[in-house]
C-alpha positions in Angstrom: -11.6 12.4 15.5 -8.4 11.5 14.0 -7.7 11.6 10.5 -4.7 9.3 10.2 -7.0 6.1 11.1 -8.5 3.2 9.0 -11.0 1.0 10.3 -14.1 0.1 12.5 -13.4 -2.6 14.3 -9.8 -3.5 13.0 -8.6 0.1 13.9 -5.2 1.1 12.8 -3.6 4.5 13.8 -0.5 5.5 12.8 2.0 8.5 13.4 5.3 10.4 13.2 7.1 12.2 10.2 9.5 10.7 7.8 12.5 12.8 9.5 10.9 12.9 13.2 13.2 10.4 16.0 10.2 7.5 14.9 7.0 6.2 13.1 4.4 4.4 14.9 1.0 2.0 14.2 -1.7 1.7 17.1 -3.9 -1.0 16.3 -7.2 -0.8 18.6 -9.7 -4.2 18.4 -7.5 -7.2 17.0 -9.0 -10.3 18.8 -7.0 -11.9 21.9 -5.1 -14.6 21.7 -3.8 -14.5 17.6 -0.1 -15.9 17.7 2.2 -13.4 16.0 6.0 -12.7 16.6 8.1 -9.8 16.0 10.0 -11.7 13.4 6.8 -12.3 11.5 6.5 -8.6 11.4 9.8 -7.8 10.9 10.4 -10.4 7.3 7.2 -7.9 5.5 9.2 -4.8 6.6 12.2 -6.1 4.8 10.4 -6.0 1.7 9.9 -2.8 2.1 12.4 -1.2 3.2 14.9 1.3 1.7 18.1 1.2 0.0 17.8 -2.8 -0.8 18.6 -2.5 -4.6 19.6 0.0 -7.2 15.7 0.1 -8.6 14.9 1.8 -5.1 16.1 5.0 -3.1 19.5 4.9 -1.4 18.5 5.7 2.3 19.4 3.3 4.3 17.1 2.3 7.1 16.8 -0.9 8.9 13.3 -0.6 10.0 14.0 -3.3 13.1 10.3 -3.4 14.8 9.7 -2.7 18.4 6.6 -3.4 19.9 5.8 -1.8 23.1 1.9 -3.1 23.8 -0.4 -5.5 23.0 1.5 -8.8 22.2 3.2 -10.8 25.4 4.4 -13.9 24.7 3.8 -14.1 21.3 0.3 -13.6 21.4 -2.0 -10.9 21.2 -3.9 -9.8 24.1 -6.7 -8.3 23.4 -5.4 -4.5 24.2 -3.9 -1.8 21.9 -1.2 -3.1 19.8 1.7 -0.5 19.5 4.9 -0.7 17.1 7.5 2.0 16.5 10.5 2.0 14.2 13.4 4.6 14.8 14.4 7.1 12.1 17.8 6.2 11.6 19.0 7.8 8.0 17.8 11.3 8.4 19.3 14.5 6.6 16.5 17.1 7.5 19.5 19.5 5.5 18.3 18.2 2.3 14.9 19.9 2.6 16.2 23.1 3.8 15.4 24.7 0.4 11.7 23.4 0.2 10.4 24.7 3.3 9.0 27.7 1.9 9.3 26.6 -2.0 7.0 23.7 -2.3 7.7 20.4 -4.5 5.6 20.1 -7.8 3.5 16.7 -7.0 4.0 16.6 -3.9 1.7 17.4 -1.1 4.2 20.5 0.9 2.1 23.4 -1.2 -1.6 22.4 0.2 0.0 21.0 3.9 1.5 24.6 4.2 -2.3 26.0 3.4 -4.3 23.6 5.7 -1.6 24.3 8.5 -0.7 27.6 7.9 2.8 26.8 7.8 3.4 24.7 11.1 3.6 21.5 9.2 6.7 19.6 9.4 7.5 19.6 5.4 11.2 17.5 5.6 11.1 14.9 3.6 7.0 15.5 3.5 6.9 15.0 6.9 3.6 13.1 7.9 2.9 13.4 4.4 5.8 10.8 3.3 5.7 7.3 2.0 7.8 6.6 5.1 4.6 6.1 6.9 4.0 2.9 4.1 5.9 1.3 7.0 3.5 1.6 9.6 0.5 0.4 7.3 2.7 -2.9 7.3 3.1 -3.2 10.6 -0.9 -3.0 11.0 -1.3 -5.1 7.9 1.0 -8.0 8.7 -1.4 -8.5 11.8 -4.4 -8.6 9.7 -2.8 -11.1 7.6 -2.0 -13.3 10.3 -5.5 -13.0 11.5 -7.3 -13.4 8.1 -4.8 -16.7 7.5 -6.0 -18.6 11.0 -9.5 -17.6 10.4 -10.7 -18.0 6.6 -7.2 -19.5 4.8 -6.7 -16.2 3.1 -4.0 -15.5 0.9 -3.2 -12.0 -0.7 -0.9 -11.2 -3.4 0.5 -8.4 -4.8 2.9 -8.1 -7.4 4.4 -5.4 -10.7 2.1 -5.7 -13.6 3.3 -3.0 -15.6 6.3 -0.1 -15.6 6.1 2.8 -17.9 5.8 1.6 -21.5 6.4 -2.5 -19.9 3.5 -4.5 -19.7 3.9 -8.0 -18.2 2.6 -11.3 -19.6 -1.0 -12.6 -17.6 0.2 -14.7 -14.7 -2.6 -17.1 -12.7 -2.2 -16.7 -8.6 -0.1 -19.7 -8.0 2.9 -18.4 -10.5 2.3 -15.1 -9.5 3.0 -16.0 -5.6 5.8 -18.3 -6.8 7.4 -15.9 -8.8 7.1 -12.1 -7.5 9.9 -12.0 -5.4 12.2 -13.3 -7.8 13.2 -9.7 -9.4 14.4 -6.8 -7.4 11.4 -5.3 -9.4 8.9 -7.8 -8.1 7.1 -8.9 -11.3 6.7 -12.3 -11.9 7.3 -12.5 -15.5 11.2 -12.3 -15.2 11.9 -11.0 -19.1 9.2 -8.1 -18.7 10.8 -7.7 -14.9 14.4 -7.0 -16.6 13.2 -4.7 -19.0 11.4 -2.9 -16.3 14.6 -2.9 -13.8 16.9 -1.1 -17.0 14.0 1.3 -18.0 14.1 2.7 -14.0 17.2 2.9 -14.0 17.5 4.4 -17.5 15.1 7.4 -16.1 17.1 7.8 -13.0 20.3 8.5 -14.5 18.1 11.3 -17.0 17.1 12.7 -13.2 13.2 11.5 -14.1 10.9 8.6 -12.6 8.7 6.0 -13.6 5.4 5.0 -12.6 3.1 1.8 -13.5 0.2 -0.7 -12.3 0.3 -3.3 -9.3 -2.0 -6.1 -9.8 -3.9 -7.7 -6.6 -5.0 -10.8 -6.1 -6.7 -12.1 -2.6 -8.6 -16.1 -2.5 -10.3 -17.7 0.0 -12.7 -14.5 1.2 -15.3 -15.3 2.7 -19.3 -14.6 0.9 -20.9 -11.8 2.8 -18.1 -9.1 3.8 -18.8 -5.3 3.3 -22.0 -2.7 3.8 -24.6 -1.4 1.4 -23.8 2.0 0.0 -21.2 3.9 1.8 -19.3 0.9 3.2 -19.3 -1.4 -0.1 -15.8 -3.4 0.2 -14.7 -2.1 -3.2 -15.1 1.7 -2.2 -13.6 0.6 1.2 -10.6 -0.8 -0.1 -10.2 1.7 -2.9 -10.3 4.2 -0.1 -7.6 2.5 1.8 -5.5 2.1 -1.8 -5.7 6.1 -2.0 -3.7 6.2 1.3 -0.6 5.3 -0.4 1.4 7.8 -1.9 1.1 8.0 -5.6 -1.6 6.0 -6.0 -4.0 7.3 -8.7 -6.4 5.2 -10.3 -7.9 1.6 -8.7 -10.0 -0.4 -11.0 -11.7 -3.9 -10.1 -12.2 -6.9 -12.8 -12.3 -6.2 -16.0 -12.7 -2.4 -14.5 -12.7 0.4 -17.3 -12.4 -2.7 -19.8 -16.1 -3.3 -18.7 -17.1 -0.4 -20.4 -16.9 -1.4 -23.8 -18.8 -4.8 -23.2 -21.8 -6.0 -24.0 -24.2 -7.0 -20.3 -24.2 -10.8 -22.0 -20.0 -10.8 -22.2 -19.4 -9.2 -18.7 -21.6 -10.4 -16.4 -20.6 -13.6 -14.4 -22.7 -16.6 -14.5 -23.4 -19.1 -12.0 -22.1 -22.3 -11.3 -22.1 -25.1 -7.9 -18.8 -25.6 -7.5 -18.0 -28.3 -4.5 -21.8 -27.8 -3.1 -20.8 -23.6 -3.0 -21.9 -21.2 -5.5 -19.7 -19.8 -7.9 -19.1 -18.0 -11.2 -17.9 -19.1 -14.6 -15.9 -15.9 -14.7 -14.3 -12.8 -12.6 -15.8 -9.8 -14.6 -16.4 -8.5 -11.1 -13.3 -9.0 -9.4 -15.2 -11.0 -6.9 -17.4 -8.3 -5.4 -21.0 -7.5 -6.1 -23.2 -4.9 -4.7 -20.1 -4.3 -2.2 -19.9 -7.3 -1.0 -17.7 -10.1 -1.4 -19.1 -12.9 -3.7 -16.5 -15.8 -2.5 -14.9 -15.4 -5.8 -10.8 -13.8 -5.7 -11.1 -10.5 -5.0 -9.1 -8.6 -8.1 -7.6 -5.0 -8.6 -5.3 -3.2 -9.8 -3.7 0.3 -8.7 -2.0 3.0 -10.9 1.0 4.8 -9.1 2.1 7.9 -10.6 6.0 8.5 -11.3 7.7 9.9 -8.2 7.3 13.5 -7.4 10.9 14.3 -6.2 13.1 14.5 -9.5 16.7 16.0 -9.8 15.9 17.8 -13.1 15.3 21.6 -12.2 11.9 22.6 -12.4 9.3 25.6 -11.4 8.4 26.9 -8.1 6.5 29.5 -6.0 8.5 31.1 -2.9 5.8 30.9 -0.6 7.2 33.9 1.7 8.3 36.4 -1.6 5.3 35.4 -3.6 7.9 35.4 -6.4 8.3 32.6 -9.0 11.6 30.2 -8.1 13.7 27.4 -9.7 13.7 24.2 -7.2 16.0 21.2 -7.5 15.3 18.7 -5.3 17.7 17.2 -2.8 17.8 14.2 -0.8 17.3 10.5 -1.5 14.1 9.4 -3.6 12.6 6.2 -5.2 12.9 6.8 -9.3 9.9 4.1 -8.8 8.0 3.3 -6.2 6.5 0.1 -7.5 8.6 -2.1 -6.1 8.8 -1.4 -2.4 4.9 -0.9 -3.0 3.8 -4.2 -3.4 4.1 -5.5 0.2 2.3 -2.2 1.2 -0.6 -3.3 -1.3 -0.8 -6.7 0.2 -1.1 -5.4 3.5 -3.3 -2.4 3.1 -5.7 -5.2 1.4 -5.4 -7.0 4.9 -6.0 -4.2 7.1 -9.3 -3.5 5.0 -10.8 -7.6 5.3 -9.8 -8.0 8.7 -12.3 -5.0 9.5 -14.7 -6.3 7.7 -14.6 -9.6 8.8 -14.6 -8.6 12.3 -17.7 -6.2 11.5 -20.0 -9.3 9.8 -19.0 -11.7 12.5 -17.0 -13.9 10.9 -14.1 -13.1 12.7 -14.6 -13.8 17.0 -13.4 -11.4 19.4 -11.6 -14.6 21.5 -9.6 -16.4 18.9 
């Protein structure tokens, strides 16, 4: 059993270190003949990727995609899918005081006590965000996938940064809009104001964190499990994969709380012969399963661990109490660069599901 997996039937694996020669996804179970290109793949990295603006960390890696297996001729086959991207930007030097003084908030203290020590802890080694990268490799598959077979469209975009909050945007502005900032928020005067508050903290040596908003249409009625597979728990699962992510809430979510039953819940109407709701209290899913309404959610992302302002440590060798500053090149938000990882994370998590109902065929 492998615990860097996600997935029944859609099946991604992924693996390397953010300072290691190269990253990788394995995707096991994607149907055969689903028309996909490199470039495809390559345009969602892009968004992605490091160094791009001065909102984002300063490493500079290309992320060009190789794929090794699985796709010939532009189509998939029906065997294992595998991608790699080459490390490019490494300084492993940068870490060279962390390897036995651990981070606060980040994840080198409790990898050194599950592996004794053995764990490769540069740059949080398989514990890094650089790993985001392969769950968009995967995901941008199960987009293209979800697209031919149900129309599906998922968006992600900045709903709020710090103190910012954005201005309510319906799905057609939103997809219009998002990539319009370097902050990728699609109301463009909350987007600014985000953009000088990040770079405000960076220059103070702190970080920011704040909420991406998800929006997914044309889902098929019927996807996800009783119980312990419920699509909301699955995808919130998924979500939790993502560095920094830590809070998910669906519809109205925690707003819910202070309703009364007669406000929140979602009543019926025929829309076009099809059943539908007069509103999306839910956020489209009901006894974990999708109702055929837009699935809705958004995630909270903590500020970024790694911070140049001096702060308190353990030696993990001396037992004795340490100042740490923290080297290297870091995101003072992560927001940004997280929003095609959202998208495709979503993807990964409906392809599976649609594969495991049915609605997706194994011979495309």
């Amino acid at each position: 059993m492998t615990w860097s997996t996600l997935g029944e039937r859609f099946i991604l694996t992924v693996f390397g270190e953010s300072h290691g020669p190269t990253i990788g996804s394995v995707i096991n179970g994607c149907p055969a003949g689903l028309s996909i290109t490199s470039q495809e793949i390559q345009k969602e990295l892009d968004l992605r990727k490091p160094g791009t603006s001065k909102v984002t960390t300063q490493r500079k890696e290309q992320d060009r995609v190789e794929i090794l297996s699985g796709i010939h001729n532009d189509f998939t086959t029906g065997a294992p899918i595998s991608m790699i991207i080459h490390n490019k930007d490494t300084r492993p030097k940068d870490y060279a005081n962390i390897l036995k003084t651990p981070r606060p908030g980040h994840a080198d203290f409790t990898a050194w006590e599950k592996y004794g020590g053995f764990n490769d802890s540069r740059g949080g080694g398989h514990f890094s965000a650089r790993l985001t990268a392969c769950f968009v490799m995967g995901g941008v598959v199960a987009k293209k996938l979800l697209d031919k077979c149900f129309n599906t469209e998922i968006i992600a975009y900045v709903k709020e940064i710090g103190q910012i909050n954005s201005l309510p945007v319906d799905f057609k502005s939103a997809k219009k809009n998002r990539y319009s900032h370097e902050v990728r928020c699609p109301d463009l005067k909350a987007a600014k104001k985000m953009s000088n508050a990040i770079i405000k903290a960076k220059k103070q040596g702190d970080s920011l964190g704040g909420i991406i908003e998800c929006q997914i249409i044309n889902v098929p009625v019927g996807l996800g499990e009783p119980i312990f597979s419920a699509l909301d728990s699955e995808i919130s699962r998924a979500m939790f994969s993502i560095p920094a992510v830590k809070g998910v809430e669906f519809g109205r979510g925690f707003e819910s709380a202070k309703l009364l039953g007669s406000e929140n819940n979602d009543q019926y109407v025929a829309r076009k012969n099809k059943i539908r709701t007069k509103t999306n209290n839910s956020g489209g899913i009901l006894g974990g399963i999708s109702n055929g309404m837009p699935i809705d959610f958004r995630l909270a992302f903590k500020p970024p661990s790694s911070i140049s302002k001096t702060q308190s440590s353990f030696n993990l060798k001396t037992k004795k109490a340490e100042k740490l500053v923290v080297k290297g090149r870091h995101d003072p938000c992560v927001l940004p660069r997280a929003v095609p990882i959202v998208e495709n994370v979503a993807a990964l998590v409906i392809a599976d599901h649609g594969l495991r109902s049915g609605h997706i065929p194994s011979i495309l």
